[in-house]
SELOPA-188560 format. One record per residue (C-alpha): x, y, z; residue number from 1. Coordinates in Angstrom, 2 decimals. Layout:
<rs>
> c1	c2	c3	pos
> X	Y	Z	NUM
...
</rs>
This chain:
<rs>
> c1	c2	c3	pos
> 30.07	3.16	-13.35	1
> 29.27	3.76	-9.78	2
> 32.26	4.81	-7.32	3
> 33.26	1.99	-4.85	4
> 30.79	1.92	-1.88	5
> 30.92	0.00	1.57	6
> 27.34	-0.78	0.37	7
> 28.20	-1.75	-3.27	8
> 26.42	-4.76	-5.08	9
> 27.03	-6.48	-8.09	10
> 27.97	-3.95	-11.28	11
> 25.51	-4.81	-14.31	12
> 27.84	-4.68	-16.97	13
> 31.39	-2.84	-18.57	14
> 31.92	0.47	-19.16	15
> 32.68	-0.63	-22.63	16
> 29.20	-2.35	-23.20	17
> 27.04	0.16	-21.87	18
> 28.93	3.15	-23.52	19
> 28.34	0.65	-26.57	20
> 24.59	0.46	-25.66	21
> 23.96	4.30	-25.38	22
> 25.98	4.53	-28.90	23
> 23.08	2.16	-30.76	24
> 20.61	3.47	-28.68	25
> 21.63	7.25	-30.90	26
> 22.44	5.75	-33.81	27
> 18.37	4.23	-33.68	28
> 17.22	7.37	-33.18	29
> 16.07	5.80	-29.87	30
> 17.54	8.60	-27.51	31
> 15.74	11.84	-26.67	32
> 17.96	14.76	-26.47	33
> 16.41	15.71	-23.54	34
> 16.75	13.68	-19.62	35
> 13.62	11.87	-19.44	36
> 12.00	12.16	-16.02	37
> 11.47	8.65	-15.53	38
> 13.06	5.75	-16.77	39
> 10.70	2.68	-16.97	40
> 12.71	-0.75	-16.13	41
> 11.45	-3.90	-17.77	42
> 13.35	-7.00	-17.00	43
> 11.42	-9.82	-18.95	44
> 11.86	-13.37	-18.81	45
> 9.14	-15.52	-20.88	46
> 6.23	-14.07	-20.20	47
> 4.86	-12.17	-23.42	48
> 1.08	-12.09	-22.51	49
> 1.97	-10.20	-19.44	50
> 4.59	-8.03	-20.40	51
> 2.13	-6.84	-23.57	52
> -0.02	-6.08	-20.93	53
> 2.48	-3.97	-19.11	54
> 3.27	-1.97	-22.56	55
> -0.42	-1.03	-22.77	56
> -0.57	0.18	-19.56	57
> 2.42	2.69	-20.32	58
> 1.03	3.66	-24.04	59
> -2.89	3.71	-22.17	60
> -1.10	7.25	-21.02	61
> 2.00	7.89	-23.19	62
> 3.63	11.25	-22.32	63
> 6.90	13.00	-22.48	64
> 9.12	12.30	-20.13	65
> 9.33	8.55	-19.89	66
> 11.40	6.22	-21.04	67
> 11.49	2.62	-21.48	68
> 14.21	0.14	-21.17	69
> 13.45	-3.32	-21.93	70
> 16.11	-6.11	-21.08	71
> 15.19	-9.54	-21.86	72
> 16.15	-12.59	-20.72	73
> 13.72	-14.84	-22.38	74
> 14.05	-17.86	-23.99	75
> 11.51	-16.84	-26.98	76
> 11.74	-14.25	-29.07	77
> 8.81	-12.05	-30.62	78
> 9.53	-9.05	-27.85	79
> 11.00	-6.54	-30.11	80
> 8.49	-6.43	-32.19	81
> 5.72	-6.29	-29.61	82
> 7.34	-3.42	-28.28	83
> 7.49	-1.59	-31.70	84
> 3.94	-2.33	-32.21	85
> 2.46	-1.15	-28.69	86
> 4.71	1.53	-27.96	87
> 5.03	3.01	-31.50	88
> 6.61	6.42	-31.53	89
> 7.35	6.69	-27.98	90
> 10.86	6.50	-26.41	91
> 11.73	3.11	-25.60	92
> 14.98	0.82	-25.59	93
> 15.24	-3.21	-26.31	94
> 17.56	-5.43	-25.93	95
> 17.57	-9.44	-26.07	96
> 20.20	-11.52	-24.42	97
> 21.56	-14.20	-26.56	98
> 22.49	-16.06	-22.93	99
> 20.56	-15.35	-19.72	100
> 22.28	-12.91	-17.28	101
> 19.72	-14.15	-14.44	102
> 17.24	-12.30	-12.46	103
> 19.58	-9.60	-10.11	104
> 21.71	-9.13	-13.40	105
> 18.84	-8.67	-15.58	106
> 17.52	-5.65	-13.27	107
> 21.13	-4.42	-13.23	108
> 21.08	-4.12	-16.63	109
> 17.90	-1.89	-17.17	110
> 18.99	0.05	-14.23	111
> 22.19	0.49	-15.91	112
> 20.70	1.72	-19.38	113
> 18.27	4.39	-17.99	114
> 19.12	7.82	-18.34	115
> 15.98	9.07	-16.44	116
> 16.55	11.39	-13.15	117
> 14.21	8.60	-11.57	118
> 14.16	4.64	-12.07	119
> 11.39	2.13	-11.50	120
> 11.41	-1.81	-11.76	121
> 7.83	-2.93	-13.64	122
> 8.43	-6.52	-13.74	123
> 6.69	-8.13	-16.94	124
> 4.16	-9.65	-14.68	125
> 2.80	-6.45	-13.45	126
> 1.79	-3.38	-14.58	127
> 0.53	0.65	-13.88	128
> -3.62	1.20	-12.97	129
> -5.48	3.69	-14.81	130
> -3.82	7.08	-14.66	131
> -1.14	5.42	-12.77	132
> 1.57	6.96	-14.74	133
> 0.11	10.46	-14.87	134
> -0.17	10.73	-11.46	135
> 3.44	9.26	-10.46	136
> 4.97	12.03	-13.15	137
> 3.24	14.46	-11.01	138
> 4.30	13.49	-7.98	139
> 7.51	13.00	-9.17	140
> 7.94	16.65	-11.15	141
> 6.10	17.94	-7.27	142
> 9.38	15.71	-5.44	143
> 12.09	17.79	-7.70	144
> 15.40	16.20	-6.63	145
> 14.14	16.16	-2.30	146
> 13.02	12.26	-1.74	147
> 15.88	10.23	-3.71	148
> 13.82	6.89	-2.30	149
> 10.03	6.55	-2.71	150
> 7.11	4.16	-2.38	151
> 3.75	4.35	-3.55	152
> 0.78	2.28	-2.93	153
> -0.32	-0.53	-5.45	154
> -2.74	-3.00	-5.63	155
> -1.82	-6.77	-5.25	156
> -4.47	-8.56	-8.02	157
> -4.16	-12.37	-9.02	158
> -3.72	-13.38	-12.46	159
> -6.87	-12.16	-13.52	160
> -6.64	-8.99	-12.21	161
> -9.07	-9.51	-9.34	162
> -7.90	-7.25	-6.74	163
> -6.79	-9.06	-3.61	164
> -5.31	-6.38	-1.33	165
> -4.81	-2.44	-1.94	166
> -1.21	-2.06	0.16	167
> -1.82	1.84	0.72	168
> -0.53	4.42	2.80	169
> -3.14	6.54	4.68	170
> -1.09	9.55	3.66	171
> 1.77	11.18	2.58	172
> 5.01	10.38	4.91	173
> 8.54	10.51	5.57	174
> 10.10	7.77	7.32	175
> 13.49	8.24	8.91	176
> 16.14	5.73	8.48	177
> 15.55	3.71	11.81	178
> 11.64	3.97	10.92	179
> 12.00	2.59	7.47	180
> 14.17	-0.04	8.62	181
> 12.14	-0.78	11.48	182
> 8.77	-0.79	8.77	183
> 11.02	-2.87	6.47	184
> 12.36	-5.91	8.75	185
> 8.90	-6.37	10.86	186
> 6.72	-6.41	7.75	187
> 7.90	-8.96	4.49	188
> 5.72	-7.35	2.26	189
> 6.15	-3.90	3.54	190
> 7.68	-2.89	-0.37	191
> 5.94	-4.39	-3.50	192
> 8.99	-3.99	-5.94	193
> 7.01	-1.77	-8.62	194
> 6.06	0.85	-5.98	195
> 9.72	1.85	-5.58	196
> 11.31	4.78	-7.39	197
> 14.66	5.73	-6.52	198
> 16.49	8.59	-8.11	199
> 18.94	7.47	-10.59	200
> 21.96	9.01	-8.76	201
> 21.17	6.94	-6.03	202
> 22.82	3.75	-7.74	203
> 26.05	5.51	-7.82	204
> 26.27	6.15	-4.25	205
> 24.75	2.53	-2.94	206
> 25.88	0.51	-5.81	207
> 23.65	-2.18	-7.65	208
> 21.46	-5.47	-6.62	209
> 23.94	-8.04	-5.24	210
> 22.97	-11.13	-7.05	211
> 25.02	-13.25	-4.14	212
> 21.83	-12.44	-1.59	213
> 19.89	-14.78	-4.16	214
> 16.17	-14.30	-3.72	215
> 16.27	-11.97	-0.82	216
> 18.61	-9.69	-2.62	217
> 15.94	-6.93	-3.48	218
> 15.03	-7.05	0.20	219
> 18.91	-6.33	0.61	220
> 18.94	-3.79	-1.92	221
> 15.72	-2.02	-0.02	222
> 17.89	-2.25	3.65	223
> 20.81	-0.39	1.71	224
> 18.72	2.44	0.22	225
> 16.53	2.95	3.72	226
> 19.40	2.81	6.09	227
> 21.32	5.97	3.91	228
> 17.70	7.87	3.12	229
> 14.86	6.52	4.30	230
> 11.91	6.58	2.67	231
> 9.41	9.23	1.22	232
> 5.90	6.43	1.29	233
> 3.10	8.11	-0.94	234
> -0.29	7.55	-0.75	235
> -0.85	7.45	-4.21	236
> -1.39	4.11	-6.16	237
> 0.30	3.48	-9.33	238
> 0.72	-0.01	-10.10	239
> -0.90	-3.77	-9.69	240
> 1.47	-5.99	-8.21	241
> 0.38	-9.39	-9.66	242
> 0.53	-12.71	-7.30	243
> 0.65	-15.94	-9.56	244
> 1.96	-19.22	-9.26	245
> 4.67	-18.81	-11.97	246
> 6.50	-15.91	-9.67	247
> 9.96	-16.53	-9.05	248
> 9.44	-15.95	-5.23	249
> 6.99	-19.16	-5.27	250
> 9.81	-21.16	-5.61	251
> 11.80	-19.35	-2.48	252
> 10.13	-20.90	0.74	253
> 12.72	-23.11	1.74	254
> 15.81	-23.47	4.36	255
> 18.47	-22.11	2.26	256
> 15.72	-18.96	1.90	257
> 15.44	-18.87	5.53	258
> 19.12	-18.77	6.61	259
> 19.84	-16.24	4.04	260
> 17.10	-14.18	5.37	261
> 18.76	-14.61	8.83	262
> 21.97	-13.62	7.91	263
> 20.12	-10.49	6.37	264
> 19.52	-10.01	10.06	265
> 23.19	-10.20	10.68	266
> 23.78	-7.75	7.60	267
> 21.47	-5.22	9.04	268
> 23.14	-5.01	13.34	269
> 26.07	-4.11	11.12	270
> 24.49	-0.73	9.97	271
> 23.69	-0.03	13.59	272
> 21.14	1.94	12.66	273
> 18.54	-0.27	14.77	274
> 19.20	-1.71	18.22	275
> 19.66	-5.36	19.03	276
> 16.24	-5.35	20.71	277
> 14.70	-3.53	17.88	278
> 15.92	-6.07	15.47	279
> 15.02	-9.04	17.78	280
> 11.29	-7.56	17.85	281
> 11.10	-7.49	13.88	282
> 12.12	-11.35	13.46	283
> 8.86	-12.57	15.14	284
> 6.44	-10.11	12.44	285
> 8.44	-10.45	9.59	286
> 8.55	-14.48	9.55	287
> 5.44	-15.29	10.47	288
> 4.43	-13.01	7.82	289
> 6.92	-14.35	5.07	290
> 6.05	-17.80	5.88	291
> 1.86	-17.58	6.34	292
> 0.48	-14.59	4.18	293
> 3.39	-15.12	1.71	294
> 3.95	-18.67	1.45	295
> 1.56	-20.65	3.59	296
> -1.32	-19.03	2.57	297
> -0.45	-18.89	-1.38	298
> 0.14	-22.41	-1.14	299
> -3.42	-23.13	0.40	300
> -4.98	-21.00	-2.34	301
> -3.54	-23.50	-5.18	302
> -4.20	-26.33	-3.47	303
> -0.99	-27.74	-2.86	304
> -0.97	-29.66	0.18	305
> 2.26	-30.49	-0.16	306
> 4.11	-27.45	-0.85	307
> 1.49	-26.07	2.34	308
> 2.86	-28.81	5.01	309
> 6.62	-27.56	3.74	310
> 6.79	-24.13	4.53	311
> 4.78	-25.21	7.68	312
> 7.29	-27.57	8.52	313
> 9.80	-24.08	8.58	314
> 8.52	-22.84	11.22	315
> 9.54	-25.57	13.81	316
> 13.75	-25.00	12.69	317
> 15.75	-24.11	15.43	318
> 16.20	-20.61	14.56	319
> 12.68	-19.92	14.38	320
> 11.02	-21.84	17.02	321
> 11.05	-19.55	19.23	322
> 10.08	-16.13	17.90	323
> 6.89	-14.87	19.33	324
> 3.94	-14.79	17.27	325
> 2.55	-11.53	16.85	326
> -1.44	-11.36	18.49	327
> -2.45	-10.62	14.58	328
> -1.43	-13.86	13.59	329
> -2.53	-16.40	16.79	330
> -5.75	-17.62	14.86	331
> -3.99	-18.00	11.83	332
> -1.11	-20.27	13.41	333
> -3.36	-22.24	15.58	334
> -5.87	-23.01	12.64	335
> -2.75	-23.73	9.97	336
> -1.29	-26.16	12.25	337
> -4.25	-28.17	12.53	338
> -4.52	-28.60	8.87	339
> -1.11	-29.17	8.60	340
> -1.73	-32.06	11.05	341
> -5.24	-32.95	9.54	342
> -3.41	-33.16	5.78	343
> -0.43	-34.55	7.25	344
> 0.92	-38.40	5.76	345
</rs>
């Protein structure tokens, strides 16, 4: 379990239970007697057409070295046995929750399971590119045990896979604490969860996803992790980053979303790592972003009208009223208002 932290979140799960877990896990056969480099996190949640698609993407490029940890949260059943038939022989973990521990939990638990010197997230709506996990063993046997925190470059696609954005670094970089954070809190999309790896041994020393921060509470987890290392950005892309309309996050832009991303704000003067101006010059960039690219935007590609004029209608709360817009985004905000207005009623 990890050792108490000023940072700590939420722990996953007992001593007992896990230390139960590993026990099956041997008694299956399931365990390799050697550390895997990687451990490959899969929290699922009812979505078995994507997550098969996920599997393929790891058995597309099978090697030693990788594990899999599968924690599911899902109402239907039929995962087990898709993992047995995709993955086959290769080293993989399942486990089915007879009552839903809930998103933040669910990651927890896969985190907690993994016995790799390096953990990723791959939600079960996403999944690695061609050669994507070749080339992040690589980089990762290259890193040895020097960048505990890393992100690599992935492309967002929609639900058909159509590429929308590659999110790439232009090369290989080390950001400093007060650069990631700086990186982190002026840009919302700055981290697409699947591009993070973070060295196991990491967990122990900045505990686990605090499931109190809600949605935002992978954004917390990120501020944690950044303010103690940094981050080590790659150029490198390994995974798609799907965008979709049954996303958890669609469901986030809303007041109670807002204040809790304020109070974020509050959480991160406390590291005073950043200055009070820095941190006032990261609210304007990071929710215009959150609220036009992210939700605004999204919202105007499914044709909701409705759910469009909402997170519109955010922008004019007291709190943010009067951020400064960022140049970047002047044409955006001038034109979205006036269809707000125009679709208003």
């Amino acid at each position: 379990m990890p050792k108490a932290s000023p940072f700590a979140g939420s722990q996953p799960t007992s001593l007992g239970d896990t230390v139960l877990a590993m026990m099956g896990r041997l008694w299956a056969g399931e365990v390799m007697v050697k550390t895997p480099l990687l451990s490959i996190c899969i929290p699922a949640y009812n979505r078995p057409v994507w997550l098969r698609r996920g599997l393929e993407s790891i058995a597309d490029s099978w090697v030693e070295g990788v594990e899999v940890i599968i924690t599911d949260d899902s109402d239907l059943r039929g995962a087990e046995e898709m993992a047995k038939e995709v993955l086959g022989g290769g080293h993989y973990y399942y486990e089915h929750h007879g009552r839903a521990l809930g998103m933040a939990q669910n990651w927890n638990r896969a985190v907690s399971l993994a016995r790799g010197q390096y953990v990723m997230i791959l939600h079960d709506d996403d999944f690695f590119v061609a050669g994507g996990v070749d080339r992040l063993l690589a980089l990762l046997r290259e890193s040895g045990d020097r960048r505990p925190v890393m992100l690599f470059g992935v492309r967002v696609v929609d639900e058909r896979e159509r590429v929308m954005k590659r999110q790439v670094f232009p090369q290989d970089r080390y950001l400093s604490p007060q650069e990631a954070l700086m990186r982190l809190f002026s840009n919302s999309s700055f981290v697409r969860f699947p591009g993070m790896v973070i060295e196991r041994q990491v967990f122990a020393e900045v505990g686990y996803f605090n499931p109190d921060w809600r949605e935002p509470c992978d954004l917390e987890m990120w501020m944690r992790l950044f303010a103690r290392y940094g981050v080590y950005c790659c150029g490198a892309v390994t995974v798609a980053y799907r965008v979709h309309s049954q996303a958890l996050t669609m469901g986030s832009f809303h007041e109670n979303t807002v204040q809790i991303l304020l109070r974020l704000f509050g959480e991160l003067a406390k590291l005073k790592v950043l200055t009070v101006a820095e941190i006032e010059s990261c609210q304007g960039p990071f929710f215009h972003q959150y609220l036009w690219a992210a939700g605004a935007w999204r919202q105007l590609r499914r044709g909701c009208w409705q759910g469009f004029r909402q997170v519109m209608g955010l922008l004019e709360l007291p709190d943010l009223r009067g951020l400064d817009c960022p140049v970047r985004w002047r044409f955006l905000k001038g034109l979205f208002s006036v269809l707000a207005q125009q679709f208003k009623g």
